[in-house]
C-alpha positions as CSV (number, residue, x, y, z in Angstrom):
1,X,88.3,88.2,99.2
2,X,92.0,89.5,98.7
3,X,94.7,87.3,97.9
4,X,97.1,88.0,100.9
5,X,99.9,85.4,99.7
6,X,99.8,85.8,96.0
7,X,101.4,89.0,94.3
8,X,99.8,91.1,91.8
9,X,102.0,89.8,88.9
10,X,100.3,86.1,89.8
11,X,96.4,87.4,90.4
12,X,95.7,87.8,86.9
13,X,98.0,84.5,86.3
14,X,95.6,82.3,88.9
15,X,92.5,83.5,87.1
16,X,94.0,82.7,84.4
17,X,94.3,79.1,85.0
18,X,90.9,78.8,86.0
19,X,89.8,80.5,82.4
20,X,92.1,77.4,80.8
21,X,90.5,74.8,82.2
22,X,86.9,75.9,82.0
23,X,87.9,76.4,78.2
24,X,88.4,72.5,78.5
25,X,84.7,71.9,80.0
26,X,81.6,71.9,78.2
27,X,80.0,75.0,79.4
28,X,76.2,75.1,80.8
29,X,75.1,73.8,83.9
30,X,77.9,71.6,84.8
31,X,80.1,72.1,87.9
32,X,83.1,73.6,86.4
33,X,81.0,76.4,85.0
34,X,79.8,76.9,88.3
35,X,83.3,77.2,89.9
36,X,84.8,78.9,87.4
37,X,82.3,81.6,88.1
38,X,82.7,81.5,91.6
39,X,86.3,81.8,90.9
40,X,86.5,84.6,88.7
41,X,84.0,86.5,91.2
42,X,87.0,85.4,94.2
43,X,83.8,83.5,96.0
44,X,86.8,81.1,96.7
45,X,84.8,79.4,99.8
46,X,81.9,78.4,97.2
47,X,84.2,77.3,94.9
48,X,86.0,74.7,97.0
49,X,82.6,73.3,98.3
50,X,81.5,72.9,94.7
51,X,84.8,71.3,94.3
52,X,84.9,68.3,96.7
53,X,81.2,68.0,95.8
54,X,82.4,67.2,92.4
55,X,85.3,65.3,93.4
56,X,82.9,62.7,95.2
57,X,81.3,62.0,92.1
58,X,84.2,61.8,89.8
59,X,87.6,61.8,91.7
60,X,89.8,61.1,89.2
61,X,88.7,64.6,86.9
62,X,92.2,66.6,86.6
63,X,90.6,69.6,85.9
64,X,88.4,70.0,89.2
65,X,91.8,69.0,91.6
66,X,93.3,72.5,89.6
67,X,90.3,74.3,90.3
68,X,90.2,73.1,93.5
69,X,94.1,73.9,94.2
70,X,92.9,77.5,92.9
71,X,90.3,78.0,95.4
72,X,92.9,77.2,98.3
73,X,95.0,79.5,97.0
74,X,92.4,82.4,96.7
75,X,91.6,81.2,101.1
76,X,95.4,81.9,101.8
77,X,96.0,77.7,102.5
78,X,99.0,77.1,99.5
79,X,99.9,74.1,100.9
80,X,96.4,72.3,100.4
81,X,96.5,74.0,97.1
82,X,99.6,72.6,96.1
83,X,98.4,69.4,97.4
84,X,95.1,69.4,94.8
85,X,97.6,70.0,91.9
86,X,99.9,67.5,92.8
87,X,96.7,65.1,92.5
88,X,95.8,66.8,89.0
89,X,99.4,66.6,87.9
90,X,99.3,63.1,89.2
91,X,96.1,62.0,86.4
92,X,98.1,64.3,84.1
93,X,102.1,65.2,84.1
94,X,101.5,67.4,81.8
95,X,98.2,68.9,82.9
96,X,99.4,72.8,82.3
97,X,96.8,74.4,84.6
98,X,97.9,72.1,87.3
99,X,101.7,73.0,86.3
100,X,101.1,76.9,86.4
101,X,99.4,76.5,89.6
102,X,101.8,74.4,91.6
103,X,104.9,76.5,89.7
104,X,103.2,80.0,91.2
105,X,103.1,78.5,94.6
106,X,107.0,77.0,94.5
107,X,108.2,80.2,93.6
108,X,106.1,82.1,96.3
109,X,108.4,79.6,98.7
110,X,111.0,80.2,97.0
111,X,111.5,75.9,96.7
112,X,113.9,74.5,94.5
113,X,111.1,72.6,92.9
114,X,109.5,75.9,91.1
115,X,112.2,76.2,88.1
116,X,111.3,72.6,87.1
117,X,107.7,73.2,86.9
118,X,107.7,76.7,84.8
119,X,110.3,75.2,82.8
120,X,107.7,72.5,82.1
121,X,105.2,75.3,81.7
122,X,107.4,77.4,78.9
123,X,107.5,73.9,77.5
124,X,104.0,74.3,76.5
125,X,103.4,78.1,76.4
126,X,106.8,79.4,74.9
127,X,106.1,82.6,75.3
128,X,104.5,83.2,78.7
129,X,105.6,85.8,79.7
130,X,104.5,85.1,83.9
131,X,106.8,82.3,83.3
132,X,109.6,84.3,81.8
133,X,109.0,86.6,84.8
134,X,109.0,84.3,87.4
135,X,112.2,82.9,85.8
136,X,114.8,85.5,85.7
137,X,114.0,86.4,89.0
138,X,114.5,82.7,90.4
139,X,118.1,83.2,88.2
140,X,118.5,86.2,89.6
141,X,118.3,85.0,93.1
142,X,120.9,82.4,92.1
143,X,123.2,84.9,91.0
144,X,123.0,83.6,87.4
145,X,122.5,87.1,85.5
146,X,123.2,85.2,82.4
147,X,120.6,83.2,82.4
148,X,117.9,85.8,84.1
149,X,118.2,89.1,81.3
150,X,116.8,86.7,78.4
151,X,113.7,86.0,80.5
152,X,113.4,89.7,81.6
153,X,113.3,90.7,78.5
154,X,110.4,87.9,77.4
155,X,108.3,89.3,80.9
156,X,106.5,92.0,79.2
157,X,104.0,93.8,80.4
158,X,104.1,91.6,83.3
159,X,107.1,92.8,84.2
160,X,106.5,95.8,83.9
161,X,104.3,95.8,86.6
162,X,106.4,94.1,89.4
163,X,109.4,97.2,90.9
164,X,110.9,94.4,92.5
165,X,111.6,92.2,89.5
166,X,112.5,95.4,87.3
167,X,115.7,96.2,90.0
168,X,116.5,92.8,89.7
169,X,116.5,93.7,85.9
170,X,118.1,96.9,86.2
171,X,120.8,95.0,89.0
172,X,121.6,91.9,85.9
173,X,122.0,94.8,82.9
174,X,124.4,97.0,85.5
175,X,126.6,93.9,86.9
176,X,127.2,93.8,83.1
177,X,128.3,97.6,82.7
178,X,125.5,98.1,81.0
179,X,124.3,100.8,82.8
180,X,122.4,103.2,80.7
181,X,119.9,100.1,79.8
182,X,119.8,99.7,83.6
183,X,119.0,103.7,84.8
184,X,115.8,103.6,83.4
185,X,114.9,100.3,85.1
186,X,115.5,101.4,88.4
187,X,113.5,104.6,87.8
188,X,110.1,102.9,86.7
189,X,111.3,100.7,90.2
190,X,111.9,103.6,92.6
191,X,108.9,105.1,91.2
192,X,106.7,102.7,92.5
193,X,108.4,101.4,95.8
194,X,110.1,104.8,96.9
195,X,111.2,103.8,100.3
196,X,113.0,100.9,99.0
197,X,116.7,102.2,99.6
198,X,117.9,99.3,98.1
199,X,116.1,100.3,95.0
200,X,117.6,103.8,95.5
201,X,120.8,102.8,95.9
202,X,121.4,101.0,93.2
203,X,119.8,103.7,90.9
204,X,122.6,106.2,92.0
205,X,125.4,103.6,91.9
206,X,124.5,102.9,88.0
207,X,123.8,106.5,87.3
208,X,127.5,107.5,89.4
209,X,129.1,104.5,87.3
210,X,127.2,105.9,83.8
211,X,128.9,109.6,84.5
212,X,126.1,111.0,85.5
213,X,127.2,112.6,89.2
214,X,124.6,115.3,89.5
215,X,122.0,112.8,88.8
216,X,122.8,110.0,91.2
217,X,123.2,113.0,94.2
218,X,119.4,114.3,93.0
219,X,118.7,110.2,93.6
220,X,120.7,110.0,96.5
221,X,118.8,113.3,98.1
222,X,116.1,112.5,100.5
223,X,119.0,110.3,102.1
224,X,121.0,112.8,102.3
225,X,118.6,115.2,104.0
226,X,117.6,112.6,106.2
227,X,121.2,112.3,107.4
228,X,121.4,108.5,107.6
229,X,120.6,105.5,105.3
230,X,120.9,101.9,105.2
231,X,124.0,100.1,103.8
232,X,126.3,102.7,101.6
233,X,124.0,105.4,100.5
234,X,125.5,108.3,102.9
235,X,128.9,106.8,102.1
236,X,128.2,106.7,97.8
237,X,127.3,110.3,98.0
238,X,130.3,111.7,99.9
239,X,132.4,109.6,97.2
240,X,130.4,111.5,94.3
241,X,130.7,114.7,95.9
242,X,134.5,114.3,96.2
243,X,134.4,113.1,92.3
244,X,132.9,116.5,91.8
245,X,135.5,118.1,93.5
246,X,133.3,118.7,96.4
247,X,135.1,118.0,99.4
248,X,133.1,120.2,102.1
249,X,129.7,118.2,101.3
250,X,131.9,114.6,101.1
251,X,133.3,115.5,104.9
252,X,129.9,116.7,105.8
253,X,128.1,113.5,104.9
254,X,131.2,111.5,106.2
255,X,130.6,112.7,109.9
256,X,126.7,112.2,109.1
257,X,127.4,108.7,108.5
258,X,129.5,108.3,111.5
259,X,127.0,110.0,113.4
260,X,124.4,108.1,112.7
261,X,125.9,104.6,112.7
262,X,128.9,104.8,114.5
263,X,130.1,101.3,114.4
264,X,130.2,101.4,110.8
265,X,134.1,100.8,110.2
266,X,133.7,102.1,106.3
267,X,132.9,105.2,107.3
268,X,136.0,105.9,109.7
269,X,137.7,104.4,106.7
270,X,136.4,106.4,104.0
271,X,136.9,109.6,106.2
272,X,141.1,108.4,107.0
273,X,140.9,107.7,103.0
274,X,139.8,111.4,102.0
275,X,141.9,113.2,104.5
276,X,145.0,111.1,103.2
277,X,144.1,112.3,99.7
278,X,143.8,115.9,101.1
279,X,147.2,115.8,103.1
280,X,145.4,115.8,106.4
281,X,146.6,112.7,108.2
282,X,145.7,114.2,111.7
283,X,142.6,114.3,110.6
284,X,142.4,111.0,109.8
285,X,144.2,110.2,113.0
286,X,142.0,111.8,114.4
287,X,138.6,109.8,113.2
288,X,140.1,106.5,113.5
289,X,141.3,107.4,116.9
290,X,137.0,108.1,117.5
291,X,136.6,105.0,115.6
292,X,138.8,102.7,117.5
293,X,137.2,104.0,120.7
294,X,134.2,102.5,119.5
295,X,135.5,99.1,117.8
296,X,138.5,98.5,119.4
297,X,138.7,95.1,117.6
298,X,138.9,96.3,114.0
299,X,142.2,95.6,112.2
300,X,141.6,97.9,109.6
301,X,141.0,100.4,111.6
302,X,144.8,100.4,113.1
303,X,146.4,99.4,110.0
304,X,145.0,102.3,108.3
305,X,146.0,104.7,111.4
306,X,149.3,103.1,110.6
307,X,149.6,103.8,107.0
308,X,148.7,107.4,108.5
309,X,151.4,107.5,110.8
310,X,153.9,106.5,108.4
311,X,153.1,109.8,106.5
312,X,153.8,111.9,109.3
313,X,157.3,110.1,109.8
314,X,155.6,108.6,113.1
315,X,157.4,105.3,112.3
316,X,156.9,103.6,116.4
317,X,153.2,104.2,116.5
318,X,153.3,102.8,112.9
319,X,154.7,99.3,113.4
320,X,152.8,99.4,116.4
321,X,149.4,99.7,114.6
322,X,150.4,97.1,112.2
323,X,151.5,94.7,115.0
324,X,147.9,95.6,116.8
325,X,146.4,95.0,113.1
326,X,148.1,91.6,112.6
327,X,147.3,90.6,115.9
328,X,143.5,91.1,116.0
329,X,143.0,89.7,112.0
330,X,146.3,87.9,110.9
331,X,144.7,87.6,107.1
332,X,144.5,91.3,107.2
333,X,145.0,92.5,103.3
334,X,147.0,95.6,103.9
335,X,145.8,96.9,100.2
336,X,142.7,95.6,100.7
337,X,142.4,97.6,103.8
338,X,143.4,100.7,103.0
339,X,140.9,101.1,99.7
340,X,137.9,100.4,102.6
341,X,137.6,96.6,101.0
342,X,136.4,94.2,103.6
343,X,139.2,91.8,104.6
344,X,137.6,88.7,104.4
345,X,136.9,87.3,100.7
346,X,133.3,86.5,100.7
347,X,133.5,82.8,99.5
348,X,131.5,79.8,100.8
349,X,134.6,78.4,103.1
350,X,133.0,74.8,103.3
351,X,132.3,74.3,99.4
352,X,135.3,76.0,98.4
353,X,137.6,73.6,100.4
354,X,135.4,70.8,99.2
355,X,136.0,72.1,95.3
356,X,139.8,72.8,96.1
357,X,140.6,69.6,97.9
358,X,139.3,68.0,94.7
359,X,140.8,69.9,92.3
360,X,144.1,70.0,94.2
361,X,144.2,66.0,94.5
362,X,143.4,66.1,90.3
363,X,146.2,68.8,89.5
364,X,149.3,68.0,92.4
365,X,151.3,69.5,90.2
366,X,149.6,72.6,89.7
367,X,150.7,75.8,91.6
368,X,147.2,77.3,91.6
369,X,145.2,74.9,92.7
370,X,147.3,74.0,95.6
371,X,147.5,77.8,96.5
372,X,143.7,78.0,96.1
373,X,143.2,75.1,98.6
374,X,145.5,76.3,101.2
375,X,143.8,80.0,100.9
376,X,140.7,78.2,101.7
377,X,142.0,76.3,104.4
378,X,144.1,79.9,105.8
379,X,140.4,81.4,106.3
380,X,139.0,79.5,108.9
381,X,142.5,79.9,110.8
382,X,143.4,76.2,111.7
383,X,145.5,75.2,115.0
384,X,149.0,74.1,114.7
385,X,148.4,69.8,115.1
386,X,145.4,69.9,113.4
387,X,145.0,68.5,110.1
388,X,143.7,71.3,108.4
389,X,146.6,73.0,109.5
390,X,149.4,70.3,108.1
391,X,146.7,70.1,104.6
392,X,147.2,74.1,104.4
393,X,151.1,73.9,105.7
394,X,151.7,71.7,102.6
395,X,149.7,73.0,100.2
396,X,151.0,76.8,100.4
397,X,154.5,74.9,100.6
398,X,153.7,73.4,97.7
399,X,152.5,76.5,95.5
400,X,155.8,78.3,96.2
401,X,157.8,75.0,95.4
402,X,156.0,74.6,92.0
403,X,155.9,78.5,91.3
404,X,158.6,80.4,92.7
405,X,156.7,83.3,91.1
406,X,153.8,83.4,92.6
407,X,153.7,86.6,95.1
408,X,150.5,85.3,96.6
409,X,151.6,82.5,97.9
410,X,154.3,83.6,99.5
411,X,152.4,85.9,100.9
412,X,150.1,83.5,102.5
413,X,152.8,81.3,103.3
414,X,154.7,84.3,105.3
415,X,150.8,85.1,106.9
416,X,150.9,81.5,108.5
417,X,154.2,81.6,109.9
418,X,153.4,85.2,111.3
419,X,150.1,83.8,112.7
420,X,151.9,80.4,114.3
421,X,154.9,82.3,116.1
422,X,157.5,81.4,112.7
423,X,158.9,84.3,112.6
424,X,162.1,84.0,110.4
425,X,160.5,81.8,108.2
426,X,157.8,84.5,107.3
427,X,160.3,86.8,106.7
428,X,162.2,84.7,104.4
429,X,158.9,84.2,102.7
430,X,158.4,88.2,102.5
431,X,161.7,88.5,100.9
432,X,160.8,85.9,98.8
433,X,157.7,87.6,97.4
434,X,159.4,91.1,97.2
435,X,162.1,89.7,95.0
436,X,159.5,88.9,92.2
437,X,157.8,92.2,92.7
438,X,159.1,94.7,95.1
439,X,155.8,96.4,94.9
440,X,153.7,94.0,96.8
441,X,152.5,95.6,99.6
442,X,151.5,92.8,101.8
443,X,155.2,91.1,101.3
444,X,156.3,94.7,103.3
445,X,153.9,94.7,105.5
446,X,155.1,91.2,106.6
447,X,158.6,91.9,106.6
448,X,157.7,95.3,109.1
449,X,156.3,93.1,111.6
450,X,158.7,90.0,111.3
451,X,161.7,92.5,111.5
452,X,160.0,94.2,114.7
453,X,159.4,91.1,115.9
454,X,163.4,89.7,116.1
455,X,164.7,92.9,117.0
456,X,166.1,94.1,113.4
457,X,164.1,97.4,113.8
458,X,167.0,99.4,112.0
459,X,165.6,98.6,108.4
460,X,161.6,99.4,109.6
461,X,161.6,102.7,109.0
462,X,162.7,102.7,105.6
463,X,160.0,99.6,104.9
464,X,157.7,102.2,106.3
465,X,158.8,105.1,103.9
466,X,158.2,102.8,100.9
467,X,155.4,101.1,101.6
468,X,154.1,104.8,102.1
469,X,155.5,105.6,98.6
470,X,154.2,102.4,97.4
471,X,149.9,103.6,99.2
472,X,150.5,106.7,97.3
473,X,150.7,105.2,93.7
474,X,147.8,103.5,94.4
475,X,145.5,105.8,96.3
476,X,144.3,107.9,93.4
477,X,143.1,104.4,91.5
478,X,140.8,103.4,94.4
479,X,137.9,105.8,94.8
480,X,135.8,104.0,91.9
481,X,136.2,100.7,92.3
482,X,136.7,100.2,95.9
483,X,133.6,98.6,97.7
484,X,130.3,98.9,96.3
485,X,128.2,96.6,95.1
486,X,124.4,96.3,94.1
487,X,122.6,96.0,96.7
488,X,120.3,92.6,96.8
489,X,116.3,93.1,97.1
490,X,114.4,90.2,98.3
491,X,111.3,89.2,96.4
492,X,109.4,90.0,99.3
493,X,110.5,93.5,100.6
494,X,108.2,96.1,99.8
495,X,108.4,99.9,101.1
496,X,105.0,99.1,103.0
């Protein structure tokens, strides 16, 4: 019988148990011979009736609960396995067949009650290299790279053997730059799971990032003949092919992507991006005009056609866009937005507020963390009356008080009066920020739509012109570095 819910890098790991105890027993004609052979033949129905035979004549024997918590998990039934280790572990705490057992079934679930046990395991058997395995990739689910690469590298052979746990390798080594040591990782990965994009992906975006372009479009290829792809692969190519100079295949693939997910805003956004770099803004007009048609709620979609239109001296249907823009997302990051990065910051609202509200009451005299605490509060966009609103109000207030400064939080502080209906005090705020550093975009952006908003549209125009001036400084620094990210493989995808 097949294991259905154990992986391969835990068969040889299960049998494995079943060898340690039966190392324990007195071999001959005893029961644990007899189960142990049944076990190692996967005759796990045998086995378990042997078991609670045994276990009516001596119920307290550690070594036939594990064996019996073995057979359960060779039926498919981890729960009553787990169960029959939990009653060996209970003889014995530190019963290790009993603890590799239960640990191989906690991190099958995933439960927060596997790194305990293989820690108690390594405690034992230093250099177990199932452990180790199992290990780094229960760090590298937390996002602890740190912790997971010294327990790749102690996985071994048994690593070797698992695709999905050497991407999760590959993905530690290249979150550190390191991504020559990662290439090679992904390879032996993709080699085995080929239809894993995520797999694919990454293996392009290490070899992109490790200068090798021609490379990562080979990778990137039956993606790009197939015309689509999940996530950013179409969109990762068209950048390489533009870092190669090779703008007619980086349109190409741009409409590709468009064509086959057209509500994926990056794409519009990438296409605007390369046909501002090329001088084209009708172009780009153009595509976010098609994109717009088909998410009419994206703010980075009209704040980009804005940027566009200030190019073409179009300086109406500019504010206009960036009124539209604030409207629909009033956190809208105009640099953010124009380098393709999602608005949003992609924090944990609920624990950060927790974590700033603490910190904040510590430090109340510390800029930072009062401006930290009302960016929290500013995402989840609190009503005027409400308490999270006055917390925010006085916290942003705050910041500025105890760090004239600090461009950010004048920034935020002129995004909540724009959002409430505060009009001259955002622009205040806005001219605030711009006279600590008349570069900051977002403190522009602000003063455009406050100005527009009281009437004082005689100064907009040249706002426009340098906040134009100021989007083609940074253009040429944003291809890069703008958006993409290793792409996250559960432990359970596989291409099947």
């Amino acid at each position: 019988m097949a294991l259905p819910w154990v992986n391969a890098l835990l068969l040889c790991a299960v049998l494995g148990i079943a060898h340690r105890v039966s190392a324990q027993a007195n071999l001959g004609g005893n029961p644990i011979d007899r189960i142990t052979r049944s076990l190692h033949n996967q005759n796990f129905d045998d086995a378990l009736r042997d078991c609670d035979a045994a276990l009516k004549k001596t119920p307290k024997d550690k070594r036939i609960w594990a064996l019996r918590g073995i057979a359960y998990a060779g039926r498919g039934e981890p729960l009553a396995a787990l169960d029959s280790y939990r009653h060996a572990l209970g003889l014995d705490p530190a019963y290790l067949p009993a603890l590799e057992g239960a640990a191989q079934i906690e991190y099958q679930q995933r439960s927060a009650r596997a790194k305990p046990l293989i820690l108690r395991v390594l405690a034992q058997l230093p250099n177990d290299p199932t452990s180790h395995a199992m290990l780094a990739f229960l760090e590298y689910a937390a996002k602890d790279c740190a912790d997971a690469v010294p327990h790749f590298e102690k996985g071994g052979e048994v690593l070797a053997k698992q695709p999905i746990a050497l991407a999760a390798y590959g993905a530690c080594l290249a979150q550190a730059g390191q991504y020559n040591q990662a290439i090679p990782l992904f390879q032996q990965a993709l080699g085995t799971e080929p239809s894993i994009e995520g797999i694919r992906f990454n293996l392009a975006l290490a070899q992109w990032k490790a200068k090798q372009p021609q490379a990562a479009l080979l990778t990137l290829q039956p993606v790009i003949e197939a015309g689509k792809g999940r996530g950013d692969a179409l969109l990762l190519a068209a950048d390489i092919y533009e870092s190669t100079n090779d703008t007619p295949h980086a349109v190409e693939l741009l409409r590709k992507a468009i064509l086959s997910d057209p509500k994926n805003v990056d794409a519009y956004l990438d296409f605007a991006n390369l046909s501002y770099d090329h001088a084209s803004m009708q172009v780009g007009i153009d595509i976010l005009n098609d994109g717009i048609g088909q998410l009419p709620n994206e703010a980075r979609l009209y704040l980009v056609r804005g940027i566009l239109y200030t190019q073409l001296g179009k300086f109406d249907e500019a504010a206009e866009d960036f009124e539209t823009a604030n409207r629909l997302d009033p956190k809208l990051s105009v640099l953010g937005a124009v380098q393709g990065l999602a608005a949003s910051q992609q924090h944990k609202s609920v624990e950060a507020r927790t974590a700033f509200r603490a910190a904040a009451r510590a430090h109340p005299k510390d800029a930072l963390t009062q401006y930290l605490l009302a960016e929290a509060l500013s995402q989840e966009s609190p009503h005027q009356g409400s308490s999270d609103y006055a917390e925010e109000l006085v916290a942003a207030k705050r910041a500025c008080d105890l760090d004239p400064s600090m461009v950010a939080a004048h920034d935020l502080l002129a995004t909540i009066y724009l959002r409430d209906g505060h009009t001259s005090l955002a622009i205040e705020q806005s001219n605030a920020a711009l006279a600590v550093d008349p570069k900051d975009q977002q403190a522009i952006f602000h003063l455009v739509l406050g100005l527009r908003k009281t009437g004082q549209k005689d100064q907009i125009s040249a706002l426009l012109k340098r906040l134009a001036a100021l989007r083609n400084a940074t253009q040429s620094e944003a291809t890069q570095s703008k958006r993409y990210q290793l792409q996250e493989i559960p432990a359970g995808e596989t291409g099947h």
